[in-house]
C-alpha positions, 0 to 999 in steps of 0.5 A: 392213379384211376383214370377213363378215357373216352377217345373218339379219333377213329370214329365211328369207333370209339374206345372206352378205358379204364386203368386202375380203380375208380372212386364213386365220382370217376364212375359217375363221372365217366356214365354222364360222358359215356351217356352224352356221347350215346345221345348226341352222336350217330351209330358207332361200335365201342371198344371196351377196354378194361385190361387195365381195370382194378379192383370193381366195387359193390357201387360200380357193379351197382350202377353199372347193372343200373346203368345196362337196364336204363339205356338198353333200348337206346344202346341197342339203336346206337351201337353196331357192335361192342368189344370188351378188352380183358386180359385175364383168361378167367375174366373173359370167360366170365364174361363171355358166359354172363353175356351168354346167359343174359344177351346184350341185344347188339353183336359183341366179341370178347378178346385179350388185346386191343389190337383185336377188337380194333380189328373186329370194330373196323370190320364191323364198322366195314359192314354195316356202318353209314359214312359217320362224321366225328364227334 
């Protein structure tokens, strides 16, 4: 079974899921709830966690390039850092060179474990972050 989860308990971290292959819907579905907690919410470091991910499609690698495009602006004044979680060496360093190669506009890390980026978003959380209040 494909799921996502947001979870909000440690804010001002916020953890971003995904296991398994999400169906058009689910994506869409995850965007909407992704976007609502970017507006409503203070400035937060998100973690996202995709070590779990399965297959990604041509309409999940579409609307998430559109997705990028269409908050930017809003990504880059809300968010104090983003960690992306990915198991496979060879995603990683996929990864890390697109991010490279286009910027993301706010400090980011790559790693293999969410036991490291809960600790590059808590020391980040550390230097920058006001007193945040939970969602």
């Amino acid at each position: 079974m494909s799921t996502w989860t947001i979870d909000t308990s440690q804010w001002p971290i916020a953890v971003h899921a995904v296991e398994g292959s999400l169906s058009d819907r689910q994506l869409d579905d995850y965007l909407r709830e992704a976007s609502a907690l970017m507006e409503n919410h203070g400035e937060y470091v998100a973690i996202m966690d995709a070590s779990r991910i399965g297959s990604v499609s041509a309409y999940m690698r579409a609307r998430i390039t559109a997705w990028q495009r269409q908050h930017r602006a809003l990504v880059n004044q809300k968010c104090l850092g983003v960690v992306y979680v990915l198991s496979s060496p060879l995603l990683r360093f996929v990864t890390m060179t697109i991010l490279l190669v286009t910027g993301l506009g706010v400090p980011y890390v790559v790693c293999a474990t969410r036991e490291e980026a809960l600790a590059w978003a808590r020391g980040r959380v550390r230097d920058v972050a006001p007193v945040a209040t939970a969602p």
